[in-house]
C-alpha positions as CSV (number, residue, x, y, z in Angstrom):
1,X,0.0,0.0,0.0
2,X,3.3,2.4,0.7
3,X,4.7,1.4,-2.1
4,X,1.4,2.3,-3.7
5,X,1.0,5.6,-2.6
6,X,4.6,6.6,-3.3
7,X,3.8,5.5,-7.1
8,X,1.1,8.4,-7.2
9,X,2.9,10.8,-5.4
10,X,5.9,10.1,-8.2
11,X,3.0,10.3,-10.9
12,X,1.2,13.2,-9.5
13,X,4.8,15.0,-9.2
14,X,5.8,14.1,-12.9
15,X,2.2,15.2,-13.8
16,X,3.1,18.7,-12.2
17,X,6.4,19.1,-13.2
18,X,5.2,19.2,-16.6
19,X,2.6,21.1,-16.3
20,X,4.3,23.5,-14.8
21,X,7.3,23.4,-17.5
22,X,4.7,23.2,-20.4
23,X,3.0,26.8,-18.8
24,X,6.5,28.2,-18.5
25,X,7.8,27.5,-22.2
26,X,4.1,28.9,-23.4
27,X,4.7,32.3,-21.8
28,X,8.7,32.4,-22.9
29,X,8.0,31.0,-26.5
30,X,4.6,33.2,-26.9
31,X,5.2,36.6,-27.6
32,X,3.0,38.6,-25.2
33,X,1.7,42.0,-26.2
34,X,3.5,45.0,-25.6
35,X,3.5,48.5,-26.2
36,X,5.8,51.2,-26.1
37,X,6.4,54.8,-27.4
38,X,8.6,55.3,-30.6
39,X,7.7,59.4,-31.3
40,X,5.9,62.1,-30.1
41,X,5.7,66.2,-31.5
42,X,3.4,68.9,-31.4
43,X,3.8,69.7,-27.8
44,X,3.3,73.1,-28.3
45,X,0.0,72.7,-28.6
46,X,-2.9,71.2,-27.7
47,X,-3.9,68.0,-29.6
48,X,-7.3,66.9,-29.7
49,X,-8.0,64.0,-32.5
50,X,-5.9,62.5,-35.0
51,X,-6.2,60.9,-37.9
52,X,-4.0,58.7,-40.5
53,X,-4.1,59.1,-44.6
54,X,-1.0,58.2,-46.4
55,X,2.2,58.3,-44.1
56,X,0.2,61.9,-42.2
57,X,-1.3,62.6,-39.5
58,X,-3.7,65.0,-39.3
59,X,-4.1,66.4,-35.9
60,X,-6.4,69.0,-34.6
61,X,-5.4,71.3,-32.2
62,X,-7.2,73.6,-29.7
63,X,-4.7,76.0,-28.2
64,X,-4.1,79.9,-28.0
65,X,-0.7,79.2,-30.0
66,X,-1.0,76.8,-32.6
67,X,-4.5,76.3,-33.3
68,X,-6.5,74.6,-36.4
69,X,-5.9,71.1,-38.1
70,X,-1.9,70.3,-38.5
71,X,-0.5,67.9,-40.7
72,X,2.6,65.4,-39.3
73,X,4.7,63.3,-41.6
74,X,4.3,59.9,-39.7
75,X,6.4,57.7,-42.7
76,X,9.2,57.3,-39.6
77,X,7.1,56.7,-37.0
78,X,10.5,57.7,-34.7
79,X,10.9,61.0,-36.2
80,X,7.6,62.8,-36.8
81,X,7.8,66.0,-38.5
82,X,4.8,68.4,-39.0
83,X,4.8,69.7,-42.6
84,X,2.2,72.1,-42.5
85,X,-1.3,73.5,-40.7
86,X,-4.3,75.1,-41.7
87,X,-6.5,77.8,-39.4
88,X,-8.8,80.2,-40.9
89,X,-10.5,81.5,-37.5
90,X,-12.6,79.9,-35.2
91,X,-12.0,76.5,-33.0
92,X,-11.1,73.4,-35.2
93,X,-12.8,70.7,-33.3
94,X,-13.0,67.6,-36.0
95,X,-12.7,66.4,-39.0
96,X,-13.2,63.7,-42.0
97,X,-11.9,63.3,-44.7
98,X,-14.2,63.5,-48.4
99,X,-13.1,60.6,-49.7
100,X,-10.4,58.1,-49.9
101,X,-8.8,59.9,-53.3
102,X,-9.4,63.5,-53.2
103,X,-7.1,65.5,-50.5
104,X,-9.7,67.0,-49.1
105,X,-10.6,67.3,-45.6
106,X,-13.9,68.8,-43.9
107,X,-13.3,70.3,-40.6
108,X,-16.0,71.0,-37.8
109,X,-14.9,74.6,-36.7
110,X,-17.3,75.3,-33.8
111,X,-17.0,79.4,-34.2
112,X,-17.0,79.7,-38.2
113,X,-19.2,76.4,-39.2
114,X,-18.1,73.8,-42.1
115,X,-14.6,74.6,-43.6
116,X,-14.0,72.2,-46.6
117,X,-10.4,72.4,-47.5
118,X,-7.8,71.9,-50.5
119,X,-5.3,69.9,-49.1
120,X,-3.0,68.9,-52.1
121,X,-0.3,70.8,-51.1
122,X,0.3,70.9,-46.9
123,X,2.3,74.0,-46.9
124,X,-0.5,75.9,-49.2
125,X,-3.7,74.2,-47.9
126,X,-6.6,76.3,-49.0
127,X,-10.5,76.3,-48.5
128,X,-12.8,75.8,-51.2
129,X,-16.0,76.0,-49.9
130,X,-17.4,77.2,-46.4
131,X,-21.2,76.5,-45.4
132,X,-22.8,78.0,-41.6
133,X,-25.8,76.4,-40.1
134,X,-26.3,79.2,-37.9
135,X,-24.9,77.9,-35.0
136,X,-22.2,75.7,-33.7
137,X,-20.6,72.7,-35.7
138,X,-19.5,70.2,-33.0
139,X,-18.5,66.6,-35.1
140,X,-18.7,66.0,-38.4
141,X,-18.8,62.0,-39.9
142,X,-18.9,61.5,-43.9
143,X,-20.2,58.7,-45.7
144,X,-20.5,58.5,-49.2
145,X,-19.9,62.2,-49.9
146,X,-22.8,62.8,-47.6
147,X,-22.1,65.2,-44.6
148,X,-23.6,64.6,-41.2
149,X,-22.5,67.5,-38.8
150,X,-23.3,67.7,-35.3
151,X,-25.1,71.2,-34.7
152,X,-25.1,72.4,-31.3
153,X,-28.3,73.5,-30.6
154,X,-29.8,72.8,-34.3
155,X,-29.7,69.2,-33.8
156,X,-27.8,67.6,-36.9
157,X,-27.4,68.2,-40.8
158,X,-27.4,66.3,-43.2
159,X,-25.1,68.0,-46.5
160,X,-24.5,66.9,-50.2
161,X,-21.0,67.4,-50.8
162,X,-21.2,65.4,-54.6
163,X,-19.8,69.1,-55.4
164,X,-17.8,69.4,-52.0
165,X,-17.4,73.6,-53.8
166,X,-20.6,73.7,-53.2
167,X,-22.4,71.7,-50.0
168,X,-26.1,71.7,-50.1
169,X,-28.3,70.9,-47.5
170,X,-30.5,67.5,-47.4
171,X,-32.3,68.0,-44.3
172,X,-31.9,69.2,-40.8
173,X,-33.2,67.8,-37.6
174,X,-33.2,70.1,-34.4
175,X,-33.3,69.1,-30.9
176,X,-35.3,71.0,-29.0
177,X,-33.5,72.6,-26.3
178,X,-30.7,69.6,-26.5
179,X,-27.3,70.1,-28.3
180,X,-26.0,67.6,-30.4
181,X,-22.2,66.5,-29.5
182,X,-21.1,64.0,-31.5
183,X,-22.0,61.7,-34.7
184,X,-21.9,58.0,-35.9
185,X,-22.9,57.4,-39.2
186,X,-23.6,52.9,-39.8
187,X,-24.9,51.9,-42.8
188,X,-28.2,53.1,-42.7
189,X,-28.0,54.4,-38.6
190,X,-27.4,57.7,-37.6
191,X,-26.4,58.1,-34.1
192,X,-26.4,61.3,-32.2
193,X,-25.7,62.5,-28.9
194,X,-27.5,65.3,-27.2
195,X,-27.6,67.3,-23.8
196,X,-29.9,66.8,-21.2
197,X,-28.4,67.5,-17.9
198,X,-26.7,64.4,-18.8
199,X,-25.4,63.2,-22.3
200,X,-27.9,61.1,-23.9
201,X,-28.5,59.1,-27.6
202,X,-30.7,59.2,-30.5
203,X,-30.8,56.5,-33.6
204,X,-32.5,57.7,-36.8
205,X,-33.0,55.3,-39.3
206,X,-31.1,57.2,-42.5
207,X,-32.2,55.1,-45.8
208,X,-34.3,58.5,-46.7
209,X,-31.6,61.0,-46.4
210,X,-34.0,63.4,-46.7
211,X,-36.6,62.5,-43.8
212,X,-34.5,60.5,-41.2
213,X,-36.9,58.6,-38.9
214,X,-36.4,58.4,-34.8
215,X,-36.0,54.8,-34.3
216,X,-34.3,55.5,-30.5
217,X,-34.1,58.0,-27.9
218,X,-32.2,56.5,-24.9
219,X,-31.2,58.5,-22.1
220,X,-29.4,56.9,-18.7
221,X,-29.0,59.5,-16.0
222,X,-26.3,57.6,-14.5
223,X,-24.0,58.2,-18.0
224,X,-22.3,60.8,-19.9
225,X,-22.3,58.8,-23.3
226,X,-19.6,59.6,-25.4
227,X,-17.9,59.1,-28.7
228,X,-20.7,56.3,-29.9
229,X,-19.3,53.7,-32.5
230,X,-21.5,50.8,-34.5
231,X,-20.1,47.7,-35.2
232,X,-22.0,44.7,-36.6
233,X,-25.6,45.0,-34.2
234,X,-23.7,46.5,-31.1
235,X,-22.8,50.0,-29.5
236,X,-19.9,50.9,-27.9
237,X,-19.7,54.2,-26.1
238,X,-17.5,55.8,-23.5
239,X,-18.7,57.5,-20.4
240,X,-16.9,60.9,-20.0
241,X,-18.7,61.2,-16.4
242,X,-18.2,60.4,-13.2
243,X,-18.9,56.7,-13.6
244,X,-16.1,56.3,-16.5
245,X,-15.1,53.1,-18.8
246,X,-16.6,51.9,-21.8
247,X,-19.9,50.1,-22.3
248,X,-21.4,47.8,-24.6
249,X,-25.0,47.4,-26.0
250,X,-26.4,44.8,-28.1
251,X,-28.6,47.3,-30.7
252,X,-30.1,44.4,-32.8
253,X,-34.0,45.7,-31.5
254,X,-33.2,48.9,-31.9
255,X,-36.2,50.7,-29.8
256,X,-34.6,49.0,-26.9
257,X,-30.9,48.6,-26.4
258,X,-29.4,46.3,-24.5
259,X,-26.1,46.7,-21.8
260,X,-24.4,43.2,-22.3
261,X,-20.7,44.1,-21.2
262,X,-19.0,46.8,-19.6
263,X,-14.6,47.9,-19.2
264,X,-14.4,50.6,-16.5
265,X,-10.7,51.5,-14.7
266,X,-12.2,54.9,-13.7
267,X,-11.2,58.0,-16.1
268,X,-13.5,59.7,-18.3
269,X,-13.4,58.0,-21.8
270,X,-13.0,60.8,-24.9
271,X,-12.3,58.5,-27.6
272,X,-13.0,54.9,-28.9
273,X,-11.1,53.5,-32.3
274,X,-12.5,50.0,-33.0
275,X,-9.9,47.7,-34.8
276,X,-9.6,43.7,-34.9
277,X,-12.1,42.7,-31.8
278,X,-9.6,45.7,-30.1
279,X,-11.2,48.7,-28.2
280,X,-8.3,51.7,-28.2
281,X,-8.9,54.0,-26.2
282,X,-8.5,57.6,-25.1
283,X,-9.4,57.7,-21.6
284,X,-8.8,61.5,-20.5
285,X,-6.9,61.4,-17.3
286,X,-5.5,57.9,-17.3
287,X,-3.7,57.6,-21.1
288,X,-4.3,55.1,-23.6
289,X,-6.0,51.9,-22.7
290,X,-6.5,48.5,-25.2
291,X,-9.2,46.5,-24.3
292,X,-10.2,42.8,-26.2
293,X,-13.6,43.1,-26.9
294,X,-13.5,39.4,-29.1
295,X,-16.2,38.4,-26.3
296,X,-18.4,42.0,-25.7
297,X,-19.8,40.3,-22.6
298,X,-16.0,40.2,-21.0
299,X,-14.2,43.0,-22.3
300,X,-10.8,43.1,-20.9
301,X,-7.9,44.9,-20.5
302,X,-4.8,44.3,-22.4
303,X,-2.6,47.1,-22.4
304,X,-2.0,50.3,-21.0
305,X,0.5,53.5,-20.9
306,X,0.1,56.9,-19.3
307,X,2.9,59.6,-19.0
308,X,0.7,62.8,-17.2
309,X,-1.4,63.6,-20.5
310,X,-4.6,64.2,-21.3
311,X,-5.9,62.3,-23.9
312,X,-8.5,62.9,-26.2
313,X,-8.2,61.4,-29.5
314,X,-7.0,57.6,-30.7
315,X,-6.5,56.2,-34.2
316,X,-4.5,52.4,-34.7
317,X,-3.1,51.7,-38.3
318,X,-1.1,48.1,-38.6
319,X,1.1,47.6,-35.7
320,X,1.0,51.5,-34.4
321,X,-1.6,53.7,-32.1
322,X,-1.8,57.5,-32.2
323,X,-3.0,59.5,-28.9
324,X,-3.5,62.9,-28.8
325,X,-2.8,63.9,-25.8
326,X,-3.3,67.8,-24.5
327,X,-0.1,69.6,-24.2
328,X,1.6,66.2,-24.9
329,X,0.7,66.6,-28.7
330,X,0.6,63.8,-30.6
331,X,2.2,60.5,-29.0
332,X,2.9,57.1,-31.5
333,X,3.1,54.1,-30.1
334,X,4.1,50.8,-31.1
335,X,2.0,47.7,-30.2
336,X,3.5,43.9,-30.6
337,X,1.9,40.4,-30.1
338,X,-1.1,42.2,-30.4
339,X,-3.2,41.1,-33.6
């Protein structure tokens, strides 16, 4: 019976030792993700959103100093160089591009309305057309050379921009006594957010361009929602409140959404860039956060760096993240093992 029991225990040890050996080559033969910074610039500014088209980054910037949309060569990721800016007057907020060809940009200028600008040539960029909807532009998404532009008070607009010299309005929407922050154009959705003490959501069913139909108006008073993206039949949407982190709804029935997962480390999430079953984002006070959302029920962290900004803007490309962060301009970072 000893002789027995000291067989296991041999067994039972081997079984272990194994075990144990077979976790410890998985972890030093698997690459783990990592991130690190490669380049940062533009920190005499202050950088609100980015965006990547062809090797540049185009940055807006809010500050006193340097204000308007600035353009970064990004072709060495170690050594950005801005190669030019554009400001007119006004407060550049955002931006989108026309198309995927033309190098033209649309920027959301909250004092001077829609600014669509010539962009061929960095160090001479030049606007072609300018259209004011009365009151202030807040977000601007395009899809399709159709412009959807967040309108303060107005609610949103919808613009043709087939003759971008020349935007003429589809149809406008107001919001009675609610400002409209920020846009999300899916397919056929609209998503909007508005004011209401607290920061809440509409959907409008888009397929008429011209008479866009109120499919959902959601509104939690526990939530700031913020920076709404559609993928697929769910929502994801930061809370820039008190309650922070980044939720997920399942929007399949659209007159009732549905919370199925939630990430929240605190902070007060400004920006969400959706990549690969990968949530990246800008989460004001405590830096850039990657979360796997492969299972939306379970979102989890995977990575994380913060160096005292305050970031507002994210954009991945490949292998590479882009944060703008405040007064920390425009931080690149590398990301391996990720994807």
């Amino acid at each position: 019976m000893i002789k027995k029991k000291i067989k296991l225990l041999l067994i039972f040890g081997i079984i272990l030792s194994v075990t144990t050996i077979s976790i410890t080559l998985y972890f030093v033969l698997t690459p783990q993700p990592q991130i690190k910074k490669v380049g940062q610039t533009l920190s005499d500014g202050r950088a609100t959103s980015v965006k990547v088209k062809d090797d540049v980054a185009y940055v807006t910037d809010t500050s006193d100093t340097n204000p308007g949309l600035r353009f970064v060569n990004i072709s060495n990721p170690k050594n950005p160089i801005e190669i030019g800016s554009y400001y007119n007057k006004g407060y550049t907020v955002r931006f989108d591009f026309l198309n995927s060809t033309q190098n033209i940009v649309c920027i959301a200028n909250y004092g001077d309305g829609l600014e669509i600008v010539d962009v061929t040539d960095f160090n001479n960029p030049f606007r072609i057309a300018h259209y004011r909807p009365g009151t202030q532009i807040v977000d601007i998404i395009i899809q399709d050379r159709i412009a959807f532009i967040g309108a303060g008070n107005n609610g949103f607009e919808i613009l043709n921009l087939s003759i971008p010299e020349s935007p003429s309005l589809i149809a406008s929407i107001p919001f009675s006594g609610k400002g409209c922050f920020h846009i999300e154009v899916h397919n056929d959705l609209c998503l909007t957010t508005h004011s209401d003490g607290n920061i809440g959501m509409k959907i409008f069913n888009i397929s008429d361009l011209a008479n866009p139909i109120l499919v959902c108006d959601y509104m939690d008073s526990s939530l700031d929602i913020w920076e709404p993206k559609i993928q697929d039949s769910f929502l994801y949407f930061g809370d820039a409140g008190d309650t922070g982190g980044i939720y997920i709804y399942n929007i399949s029935n659209l007159s009732e959404p549905t919370e199925i997962g939630r990430y929240n480390n605190g902070g007060k999430i400004h920006d969400i860039y959706l990549s690969d079953g990968f949530a990246f984002l800008a989460n004001y006070d405590k830096g850039l956060e990657i979360v796997d959302i492969h299972d939306n029920t379970k979102p989890q962290l995977i990575l994380k760096h913060y160096d005292e900004g305050i970031s507002l803007g994210v954009f991945q490309e490949n292998n590479l993240v882009y944060l703008a962060d405040g007064s920390d301009g425009l931080e690149i970072f590398q990301v391996e093992a990720l994807f």
